[in-house]
C-alpha positions as a Markdown table, in Angstrom:
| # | Residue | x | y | z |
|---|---|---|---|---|
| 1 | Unk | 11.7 | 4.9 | -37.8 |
| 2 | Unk | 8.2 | 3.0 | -38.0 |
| 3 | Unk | 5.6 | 2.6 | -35.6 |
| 4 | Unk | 6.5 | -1.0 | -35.0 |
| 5 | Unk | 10.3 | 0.4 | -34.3 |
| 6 | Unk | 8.7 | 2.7 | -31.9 |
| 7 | Unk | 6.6 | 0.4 | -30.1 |
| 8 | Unk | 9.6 | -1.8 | -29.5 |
| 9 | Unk | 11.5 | 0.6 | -27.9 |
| 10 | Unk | 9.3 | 1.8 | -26.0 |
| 11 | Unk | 8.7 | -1.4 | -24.3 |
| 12 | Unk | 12.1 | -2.8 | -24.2 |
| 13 | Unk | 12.6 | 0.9 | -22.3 |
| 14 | Unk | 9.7 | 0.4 | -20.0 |
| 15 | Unk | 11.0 | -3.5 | -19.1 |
| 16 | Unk | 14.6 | -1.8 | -18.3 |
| 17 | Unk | 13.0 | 0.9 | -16.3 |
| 18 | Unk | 10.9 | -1.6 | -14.6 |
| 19 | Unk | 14.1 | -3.5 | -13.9 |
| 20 | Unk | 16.3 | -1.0 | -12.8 |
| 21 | Unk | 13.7 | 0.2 | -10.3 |
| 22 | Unk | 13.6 | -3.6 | -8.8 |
| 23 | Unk | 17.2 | -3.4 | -8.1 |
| 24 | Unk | 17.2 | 0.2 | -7.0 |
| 25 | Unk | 14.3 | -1.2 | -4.4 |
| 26 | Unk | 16.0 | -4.2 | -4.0 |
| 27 | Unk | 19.8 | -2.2 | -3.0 |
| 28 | Unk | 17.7 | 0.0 | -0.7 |
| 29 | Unk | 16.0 | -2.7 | 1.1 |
| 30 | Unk | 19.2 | -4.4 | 1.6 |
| 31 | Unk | 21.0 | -1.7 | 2.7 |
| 32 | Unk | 17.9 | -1.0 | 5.5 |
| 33 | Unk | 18.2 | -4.4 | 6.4 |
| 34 | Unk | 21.6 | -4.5 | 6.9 |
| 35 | Unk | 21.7 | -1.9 | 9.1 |
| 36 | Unk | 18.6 | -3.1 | 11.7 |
| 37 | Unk | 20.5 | -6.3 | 11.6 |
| 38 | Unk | 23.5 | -4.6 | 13.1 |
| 39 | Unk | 20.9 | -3.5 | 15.7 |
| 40 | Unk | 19.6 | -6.5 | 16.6 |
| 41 | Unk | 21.1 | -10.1 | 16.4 |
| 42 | Unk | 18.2 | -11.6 | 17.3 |
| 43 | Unk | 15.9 | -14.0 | 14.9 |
| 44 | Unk | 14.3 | -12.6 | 12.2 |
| 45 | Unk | 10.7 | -12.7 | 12.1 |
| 46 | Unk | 9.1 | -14.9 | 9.5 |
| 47 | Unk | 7.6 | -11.7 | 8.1 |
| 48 | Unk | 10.9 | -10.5 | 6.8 |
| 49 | Unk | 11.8 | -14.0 | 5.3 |
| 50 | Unk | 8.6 | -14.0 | 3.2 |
| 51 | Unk | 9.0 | -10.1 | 2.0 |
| 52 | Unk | 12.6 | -11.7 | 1.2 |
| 53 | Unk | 11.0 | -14.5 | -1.4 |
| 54 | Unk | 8.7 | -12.3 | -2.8 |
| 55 | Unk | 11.6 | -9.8 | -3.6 |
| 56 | Unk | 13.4 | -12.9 | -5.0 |
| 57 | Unk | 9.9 | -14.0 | -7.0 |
| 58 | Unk | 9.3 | -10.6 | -8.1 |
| 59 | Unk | 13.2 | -10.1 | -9.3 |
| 60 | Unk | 12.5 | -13.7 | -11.4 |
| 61 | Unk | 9.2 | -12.4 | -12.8 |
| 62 | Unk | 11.2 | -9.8 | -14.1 |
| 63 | Unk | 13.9 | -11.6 | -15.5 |
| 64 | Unk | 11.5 | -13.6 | -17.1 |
| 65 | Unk | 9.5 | -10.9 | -19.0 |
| 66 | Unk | 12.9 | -9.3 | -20.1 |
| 67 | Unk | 13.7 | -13.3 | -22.0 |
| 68 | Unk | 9.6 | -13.1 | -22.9 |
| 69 | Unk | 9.3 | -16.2 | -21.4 |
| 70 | Unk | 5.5 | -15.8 | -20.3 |
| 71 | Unk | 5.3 | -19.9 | -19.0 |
| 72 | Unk | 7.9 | -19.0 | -16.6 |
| 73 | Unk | 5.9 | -15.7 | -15.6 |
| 74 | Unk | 2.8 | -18.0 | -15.3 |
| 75 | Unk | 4.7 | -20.0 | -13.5 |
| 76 | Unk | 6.1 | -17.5 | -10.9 |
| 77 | Unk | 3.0 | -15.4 | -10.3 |
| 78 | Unk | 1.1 | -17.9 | -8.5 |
| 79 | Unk | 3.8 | -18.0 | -5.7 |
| 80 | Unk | 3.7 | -14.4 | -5.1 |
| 81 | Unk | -0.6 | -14.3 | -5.1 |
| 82 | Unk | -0.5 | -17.4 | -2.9 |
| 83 | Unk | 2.9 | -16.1 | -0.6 |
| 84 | Unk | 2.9 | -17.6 | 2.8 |
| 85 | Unk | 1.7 | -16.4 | 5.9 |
| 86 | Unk | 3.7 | -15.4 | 9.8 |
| 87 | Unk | 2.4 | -17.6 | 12.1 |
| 88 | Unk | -0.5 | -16.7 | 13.8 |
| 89 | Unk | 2.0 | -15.5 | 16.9 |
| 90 | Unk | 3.2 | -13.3 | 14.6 |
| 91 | Unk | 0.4 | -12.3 | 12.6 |
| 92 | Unk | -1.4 | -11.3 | 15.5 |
| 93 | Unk | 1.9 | -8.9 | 16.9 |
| 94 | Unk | 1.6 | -7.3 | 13.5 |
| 95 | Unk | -1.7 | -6.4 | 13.5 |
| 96 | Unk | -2.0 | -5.2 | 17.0 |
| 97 | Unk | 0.9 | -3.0 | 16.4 |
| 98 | Unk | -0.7 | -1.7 | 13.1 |
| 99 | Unk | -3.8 | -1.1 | 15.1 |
| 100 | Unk | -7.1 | 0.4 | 12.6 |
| 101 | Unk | -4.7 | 0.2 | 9.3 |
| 102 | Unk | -4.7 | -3.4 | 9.7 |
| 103 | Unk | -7.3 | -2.8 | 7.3 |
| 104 | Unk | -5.4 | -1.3 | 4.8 |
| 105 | Unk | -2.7 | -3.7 | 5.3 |
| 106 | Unk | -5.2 | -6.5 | 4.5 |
| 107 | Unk | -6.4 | -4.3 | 1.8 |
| 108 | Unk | -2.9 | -3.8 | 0.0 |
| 109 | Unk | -2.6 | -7.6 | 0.2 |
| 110 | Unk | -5.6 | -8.2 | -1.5 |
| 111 | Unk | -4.6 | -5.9 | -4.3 |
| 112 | Unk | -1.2 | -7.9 | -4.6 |
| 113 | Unk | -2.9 | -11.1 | -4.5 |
| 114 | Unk | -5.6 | -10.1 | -7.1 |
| 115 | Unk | -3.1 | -8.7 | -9.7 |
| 116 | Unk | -0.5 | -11.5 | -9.8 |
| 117 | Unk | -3.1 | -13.8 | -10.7 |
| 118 | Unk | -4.3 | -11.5 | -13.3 |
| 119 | Unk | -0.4 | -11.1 | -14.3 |
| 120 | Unk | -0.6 | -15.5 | -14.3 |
| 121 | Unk | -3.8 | -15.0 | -16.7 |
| 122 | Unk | -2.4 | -12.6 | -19.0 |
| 123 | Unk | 1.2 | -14.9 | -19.0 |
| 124 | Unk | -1.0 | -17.6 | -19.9 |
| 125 | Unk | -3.0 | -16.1 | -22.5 |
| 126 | Unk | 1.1 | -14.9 | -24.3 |
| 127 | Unk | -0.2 | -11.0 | -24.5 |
| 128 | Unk | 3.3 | -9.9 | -23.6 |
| 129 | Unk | 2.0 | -5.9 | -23.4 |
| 130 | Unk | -1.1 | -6.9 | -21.0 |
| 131 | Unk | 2.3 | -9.0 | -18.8 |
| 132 | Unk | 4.0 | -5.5 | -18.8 |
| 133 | Unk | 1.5 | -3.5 | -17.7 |
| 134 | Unk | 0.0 | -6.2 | -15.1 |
| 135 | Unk | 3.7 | -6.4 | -13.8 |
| 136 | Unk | 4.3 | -3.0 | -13.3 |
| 137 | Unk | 0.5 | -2.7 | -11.0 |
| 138 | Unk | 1.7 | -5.0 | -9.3 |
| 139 | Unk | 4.7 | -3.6 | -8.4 |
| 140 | Unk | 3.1 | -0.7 | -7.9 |
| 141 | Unk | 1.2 | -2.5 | -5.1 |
| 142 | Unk | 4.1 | -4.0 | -3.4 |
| 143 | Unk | 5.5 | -0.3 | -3.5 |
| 144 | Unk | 2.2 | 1.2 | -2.4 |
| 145 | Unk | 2.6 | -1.3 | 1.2 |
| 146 | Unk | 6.4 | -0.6 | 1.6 |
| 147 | Unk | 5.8 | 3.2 | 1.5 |
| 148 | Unk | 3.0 | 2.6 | 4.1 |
| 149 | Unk | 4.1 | -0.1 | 6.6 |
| 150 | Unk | 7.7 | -0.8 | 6.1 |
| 151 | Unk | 9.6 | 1.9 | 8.2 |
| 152 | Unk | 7.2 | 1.9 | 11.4 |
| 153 | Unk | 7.1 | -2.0 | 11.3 |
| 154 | Unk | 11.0 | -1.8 | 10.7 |
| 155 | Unk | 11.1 | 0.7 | 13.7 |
| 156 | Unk | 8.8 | -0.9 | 15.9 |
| 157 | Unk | 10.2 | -4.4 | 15.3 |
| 158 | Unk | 13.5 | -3.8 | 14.5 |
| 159 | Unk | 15.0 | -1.1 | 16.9 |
């Protein structure tokens, strides 16, 4: 097997890995939703319907690196970066409730919003390994805030 062979595999293993893990997040996040739903009928806060089209943005990014189609990935990033906001109602709920790591809230936003547009740059620029990694940072950053803030906001919110 040659280097080149090698390479390959690796990153056509490190795009399935990446994918599989979307899904994995994506089934458990359904499956937690599902279950505060049951809880509580009542509206959904815009909050959740954002996360919901950034998991949907995130799932097409991936889809698109799998095809290497790096316009589509250029495309996509900029709607994750630039996601939209709660209302200020809301936005001010959330951070009162989150208190001094409203910070680090803001903080893990920033980090999302700084690396899809490098993911957009690197699209742009057709490095297909530099799309990889940059996809997987940023995933790591989306991970990073649901580790963080997702069960006590779910809790708080939710139940």
């Amino acid at each position: 097997m040659s280097n080149l062979d090698l390479v390959k595999g690796l990153k056509t293993l490190l795009v399935t890995l990446v994918v599989f893990s979307i899904s994995s997040i994506s089934w458990q996040v359904h499956a937690a939703e599902a279950q505060v739903e049951n809880k509580n009928n009542s509206e959904p806060m815009a909050l959740r319907l954002i996360m919901q089209d950034l998991e949907l943005n995130m799932q097409r990014i991936a889809s698109a690196i799998i095809r290497e189609d790096l316009a589509t990935v250029a495309e996509i990033a900029p709607l994750v970066a630039d996601h939209e906001q709660p209302p200020m109602t809301e936005k001010m709920q959330i951070l009162s409730f989150m208190g001094s790591d409203a910070g680090a809230f803001k903080s893990l936003d920033g980090v999302t919003h700084d690396t899809a547009i490098m993911l957009k740059e690197v699209a742009e620029k057709n490095d297909g390994d530099a799309v990889i990694k940059t996809y997987a940072d940023l995933l790591q950053s989306c991970v990073a805030c649901h580790q963080k803030f997702k069960q006590p906001f779910v809790d708080h919110f939710y139940r």
